[in-house]
N, C-alpha and C positions, 0 to 999 in steps of 0.2 A: 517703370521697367520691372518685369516680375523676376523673382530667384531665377536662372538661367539651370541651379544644381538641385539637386536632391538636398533636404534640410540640413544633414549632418555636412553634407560639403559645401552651401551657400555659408554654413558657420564658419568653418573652415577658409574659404575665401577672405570672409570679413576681417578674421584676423589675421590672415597672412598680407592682406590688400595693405590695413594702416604699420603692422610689424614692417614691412618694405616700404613704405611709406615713415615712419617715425622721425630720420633724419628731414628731411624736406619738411613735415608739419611742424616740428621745433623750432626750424628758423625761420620758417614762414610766421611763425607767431612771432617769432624777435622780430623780422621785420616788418611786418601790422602795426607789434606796439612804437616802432621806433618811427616809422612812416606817421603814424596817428598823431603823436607826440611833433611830430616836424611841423605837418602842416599846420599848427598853433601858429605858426608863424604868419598865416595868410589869416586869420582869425581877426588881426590888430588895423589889415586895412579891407580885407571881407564884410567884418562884422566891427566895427568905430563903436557899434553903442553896446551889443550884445557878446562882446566878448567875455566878459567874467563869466555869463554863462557857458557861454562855449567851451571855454577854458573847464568848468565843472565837469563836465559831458566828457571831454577827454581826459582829464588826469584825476578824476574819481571815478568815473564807471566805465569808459571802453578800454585804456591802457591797464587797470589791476585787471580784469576781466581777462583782458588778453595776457599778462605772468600770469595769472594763475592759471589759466591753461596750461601755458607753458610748464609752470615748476608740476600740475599734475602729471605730465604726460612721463613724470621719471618716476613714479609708484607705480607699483605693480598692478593694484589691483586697479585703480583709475583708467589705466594703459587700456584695458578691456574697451572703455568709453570713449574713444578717444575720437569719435566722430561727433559724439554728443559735445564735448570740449570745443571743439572745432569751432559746432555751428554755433555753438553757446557766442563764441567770438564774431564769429559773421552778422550773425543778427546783434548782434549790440554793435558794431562797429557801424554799419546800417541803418539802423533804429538812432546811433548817437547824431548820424550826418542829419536824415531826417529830423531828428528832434531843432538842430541849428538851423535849418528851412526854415521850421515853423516862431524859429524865434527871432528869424532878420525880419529886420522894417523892409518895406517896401525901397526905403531911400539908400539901403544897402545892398551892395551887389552880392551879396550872399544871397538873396532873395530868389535870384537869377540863375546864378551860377553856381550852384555849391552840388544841383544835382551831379556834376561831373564827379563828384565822389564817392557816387553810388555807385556811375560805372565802373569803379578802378576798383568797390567790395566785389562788385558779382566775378569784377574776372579775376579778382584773386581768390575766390571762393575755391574753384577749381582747378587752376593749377599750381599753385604755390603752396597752398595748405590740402590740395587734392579730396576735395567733399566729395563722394559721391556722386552717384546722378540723384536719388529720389531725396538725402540731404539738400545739395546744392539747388534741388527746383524748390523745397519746400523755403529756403531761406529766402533764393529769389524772390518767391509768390508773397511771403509775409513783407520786406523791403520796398517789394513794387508798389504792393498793396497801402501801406504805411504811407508813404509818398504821393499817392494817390488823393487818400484821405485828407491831407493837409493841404494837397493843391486846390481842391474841393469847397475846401469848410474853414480852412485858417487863411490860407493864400487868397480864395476867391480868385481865381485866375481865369475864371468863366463867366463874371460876374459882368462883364459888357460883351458878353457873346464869344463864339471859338473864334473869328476873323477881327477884334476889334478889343481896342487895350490889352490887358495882359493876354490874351486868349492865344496869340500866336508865342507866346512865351511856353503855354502850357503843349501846344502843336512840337514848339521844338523839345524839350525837355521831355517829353512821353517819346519823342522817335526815337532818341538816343536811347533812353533808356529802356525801351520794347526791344530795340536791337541788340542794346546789352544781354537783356535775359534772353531774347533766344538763341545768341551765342554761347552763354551759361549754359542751357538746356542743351544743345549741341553739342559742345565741349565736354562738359562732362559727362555725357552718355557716350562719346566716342570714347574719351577712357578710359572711363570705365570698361566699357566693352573690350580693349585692349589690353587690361588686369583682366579680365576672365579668360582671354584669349591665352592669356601669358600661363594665369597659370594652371588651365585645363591640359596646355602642353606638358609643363613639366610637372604638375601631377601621372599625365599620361607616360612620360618621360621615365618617371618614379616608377610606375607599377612595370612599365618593362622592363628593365635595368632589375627590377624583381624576379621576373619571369625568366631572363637572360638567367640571374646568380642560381635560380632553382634546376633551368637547363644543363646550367653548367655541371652545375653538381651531378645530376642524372647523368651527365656525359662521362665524368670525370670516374663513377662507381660503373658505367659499362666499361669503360678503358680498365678499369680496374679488372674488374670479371674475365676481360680477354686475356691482362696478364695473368692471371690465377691461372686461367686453361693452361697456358705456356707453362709456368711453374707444374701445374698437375704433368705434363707428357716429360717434362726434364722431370719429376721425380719418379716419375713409372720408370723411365731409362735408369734411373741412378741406382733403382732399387731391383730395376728385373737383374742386371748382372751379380751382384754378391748374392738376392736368394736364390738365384738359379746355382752359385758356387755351394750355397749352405746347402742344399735340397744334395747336389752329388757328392760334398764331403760327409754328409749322414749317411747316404748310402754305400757308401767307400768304409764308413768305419763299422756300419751297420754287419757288412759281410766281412771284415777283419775279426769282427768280437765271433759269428759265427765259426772261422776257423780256428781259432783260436781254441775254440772249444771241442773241436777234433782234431787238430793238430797234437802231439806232443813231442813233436822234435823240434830242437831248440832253433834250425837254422829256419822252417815254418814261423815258427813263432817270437822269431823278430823281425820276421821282413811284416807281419799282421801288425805288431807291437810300432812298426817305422810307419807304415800307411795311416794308425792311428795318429800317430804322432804330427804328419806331413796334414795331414784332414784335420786336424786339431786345430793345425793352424790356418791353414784356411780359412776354418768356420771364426776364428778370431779378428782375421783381416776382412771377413765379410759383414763380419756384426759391428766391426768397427766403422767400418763406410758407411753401415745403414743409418747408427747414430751419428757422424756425421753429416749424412743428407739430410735426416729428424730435426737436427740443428740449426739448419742451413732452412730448412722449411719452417720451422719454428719463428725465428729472425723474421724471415720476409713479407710471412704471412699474418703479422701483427698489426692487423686491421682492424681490431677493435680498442688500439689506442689513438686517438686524435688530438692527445695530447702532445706538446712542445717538449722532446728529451732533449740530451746529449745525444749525440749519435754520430758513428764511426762510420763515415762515408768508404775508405779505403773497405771495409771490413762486407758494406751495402753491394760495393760494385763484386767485390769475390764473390759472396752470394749469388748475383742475379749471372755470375759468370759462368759458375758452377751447377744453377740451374738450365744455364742454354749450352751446356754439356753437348746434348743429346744431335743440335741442332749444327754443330762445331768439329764434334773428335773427324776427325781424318781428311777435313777439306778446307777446314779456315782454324788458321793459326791465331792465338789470342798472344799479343805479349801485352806484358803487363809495369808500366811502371809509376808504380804508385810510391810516394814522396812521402816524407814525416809530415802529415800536415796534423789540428787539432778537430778535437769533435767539433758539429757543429750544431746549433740548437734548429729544431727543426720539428717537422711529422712525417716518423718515421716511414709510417704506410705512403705516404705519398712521393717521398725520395727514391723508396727500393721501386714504384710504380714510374716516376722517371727514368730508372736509369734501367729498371726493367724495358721500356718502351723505345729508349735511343739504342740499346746494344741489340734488341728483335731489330730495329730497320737497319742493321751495319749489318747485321747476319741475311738477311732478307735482300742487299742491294749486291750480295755477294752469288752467284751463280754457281758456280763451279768452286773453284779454288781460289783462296787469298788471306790476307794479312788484316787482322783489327788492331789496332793500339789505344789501347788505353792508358791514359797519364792522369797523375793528379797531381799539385801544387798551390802552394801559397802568392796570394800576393796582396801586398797590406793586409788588412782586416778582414777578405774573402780567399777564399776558396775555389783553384781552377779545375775544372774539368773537363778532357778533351778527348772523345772517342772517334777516333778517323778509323777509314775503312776504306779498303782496295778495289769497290762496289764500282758499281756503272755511273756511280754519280748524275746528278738531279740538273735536269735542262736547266737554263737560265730564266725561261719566261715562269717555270714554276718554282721558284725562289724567293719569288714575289709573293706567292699566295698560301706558302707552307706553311700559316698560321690562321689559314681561316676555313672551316670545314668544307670541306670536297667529297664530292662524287668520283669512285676510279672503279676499272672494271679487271674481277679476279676470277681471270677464265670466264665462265657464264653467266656469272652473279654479279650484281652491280652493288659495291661495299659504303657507307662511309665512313673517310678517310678522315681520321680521330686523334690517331696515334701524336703528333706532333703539337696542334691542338692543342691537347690535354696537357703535354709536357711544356709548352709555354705557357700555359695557363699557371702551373705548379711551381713554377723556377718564377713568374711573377710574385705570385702569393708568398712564396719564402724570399721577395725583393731583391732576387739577383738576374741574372741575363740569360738570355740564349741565344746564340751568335751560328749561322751554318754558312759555310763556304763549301763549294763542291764544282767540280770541273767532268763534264762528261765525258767518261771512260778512264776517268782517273780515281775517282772515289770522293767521299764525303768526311769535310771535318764539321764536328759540331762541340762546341765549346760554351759549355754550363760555369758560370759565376754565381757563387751563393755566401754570402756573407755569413760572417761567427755562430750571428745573432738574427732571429725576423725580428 
């Protein structure tokens, strides 16, 4: 049977064929030598004259043969060979039955019968100690062949024709044994065939489960990108209000400092001196909100750490709260109650991109006017999180599949449907849950568990 793989992965088979194999070839050699060693016993009324011989054959060359297989197969580097050990044991256990053929008398039924222990090498060749196909035929062939030779030239089993004296002994003893190895040949080519079967799948198995964690990722840095757009339109809103205050408190003190400078009555020139004063402040409360949003954008936007910090969930969800601002002032009420809970170890870009993505669908399932609640809490060793919303809430038959990419249609354009996805994907990876209950026309609770620690 030729390589079925390209070189580097017929290698690859070979040692993963006897690595999965190791347990079964170990005790298949314990049970060779311990079988080998038993049958001594039929040696005393088999073989009445040739038994010391016999007795040599098995307890000096086929039983150490077969431990020392055994004790090689626990070194490392031997382990490599461990087909060569194998058949090392097949063909002597084989060769040792053969050698006691050619040393019974005629007047001993060993003569006769011993070939039956040829058939019980070939078919433990393959599946007990699991040889190969092109191992397991070449052991066959050299056994058959060996056996052959002595029925031939030491037996003379032909020597008064195929139908007459022994000749019908040689008839029966070749059937069995023809049928033997082409069962051998059989067997272990189906196998065989079956270890390649096996593990061209999960090879294949492997390289998708590859392709899937590369996908994922790709999927996981678009869901990312979407939430940045969202972050970017809440920080346009957070920032067009205070410079739009800073741009008319400049121009309020701008035309103060001008009258100022033509004025010289004193009731003039404190009502310019108060417009300063009032614009002063202003520009103070507006510079303040900007570096607050700076800060707030700062936080969320720390996507080039992917490193495991501490990190203040409570502090994550304010953030992504205050960037869906824009999305919220005068139609959906957020409350908020967040509990003493502890930091938790985590990556931070992908926490604020969760709860970035559950607070967009509660704001998104909300039409008109309504209610979000956000909660946080402890309980043992994780961390609950629960953002319900007064939204249209999610049918029932799509409850089922809210975790596996969809196709949905927005307005014209046919989108897909990521967002949730990505967030079980992320509350996985940090080893905690994601749990959605939702009742149509009532709204949707979704409830995030994340442990101390990944």
């Amino acid at each position: 049977m030729e390589p079925q793989f390209d070189p580097e992965r017929e290698a690859a088979f070979r040692v993963d064929y006897y690595a999965r194999s190791l347990s079964s070839v170990r005790f298949g050699l314990l049970l060779g030598a311990f079988l080998y060693g038993l049958f001594a016993i039929l040696d005393l009324w088999m073989l009445p004259e040739s038994w010391r011989e016999a007795y040599l054959i098995r307890f000096a060359v086929v039983v150490p043969v077969c431990l020392g297989a055994f004790a090689l197969t626990f070194f490392e580097r031997a382990r490599e060979h461990v087909e060569t050990l194998v058949s090392a044991f097949v063909i002597a256990a084989g060769l040792g039955i053969v050698a006691m053929i050619a040393l019974a008398q005629e007047t001993e039924l060993a003569f006769r019968y011993y070939y039956a222990g040829l058939l019980l090498v070939l078919t433990f060749s393959f599946t007990v100690v699991r040889l190969r196909f092109r191992s397991a035929a070449v052991c066959s062939l050299l056994i058959i062949t060996a056996y052959e030779l002595v029925a031939f030239f030491e037996q003379r089993l032909l020597a008064d024709g195929l139908f007459h004296g022994r000749g019908p002994v040689f008839i029966n003893n070749n059937f069995f044994l023809m049928a033997a190895g082409i069962i051998t040949f059989i067997g272990s080519y189906v196998l065989e065939q079956y270890s390649r079967t096996d593990f061209r799948q999960r090879n294949e198995l492997a390289d998708a489960l590859e392709e899937l964690k590369a996908t994922q990722t790709q999927l996981i840095h678009a869901e990312r990108t979407a939430a940045m757009g969202n972050v970017v339109a809440g920080l346009l809103h957070e920032l067009n209000t205070p410079l739009g205050a800073i741009s008319s408190a400049a121009e309020v003190i701008s035309i103060a400092g001008r009258k100022l400078e033509r004025e010289t009555r004193a009731h003039e020139q404190e009502l310019a001196s108060a417009l300063i004063e009032d614009n002063t402040q202003v520009l103070r409360s507006a510079t303040k909100r900007v570096t607050q949003t700076l800060h707030v954008l700062r936080r969320f936007c720390n996507l080039d750490k992917s490193e495991t910090v501490d990190y203040d969930v409570n502090r994550a969800l304010a953030d992504c709260i205050t960037l869906l601002a824009h999305e919220t002032e005068g139609r959906i009420k957020v409350e908020r109650q967040l509990g003493e809970i502890p930091k938790i170890r985590c990556r931070p870009s992908e926490i604020n991109q969760l709860f970035m993505s559950l607070l967009k669908n509660a704001v998104q399932a909300i039409p008109d006017s309504g209610v979000i609640q956000v909660r946080t809490s402890t309980q043992n060793s994780s961390i609950c999180i629960d953002i319900a919303d007064t939204g249209v809430g999610i049918a029932e038959d799509r409850l089922k599949n809210l975790f596996v990419p969809s196709f949905r249609q927005d307005h014209l354009r046919v989108k897909l449907g990521l967002g949730l996805v990505t967030a079980h994907s992320i509350v996985q990876h940090h080893g905690g849950t994601l749990d959605i209950e939702s009742h149509v026309g009532k709204g949707t609770r979704v409830s995030v568990t994340l442990p101390n620690k990944m």
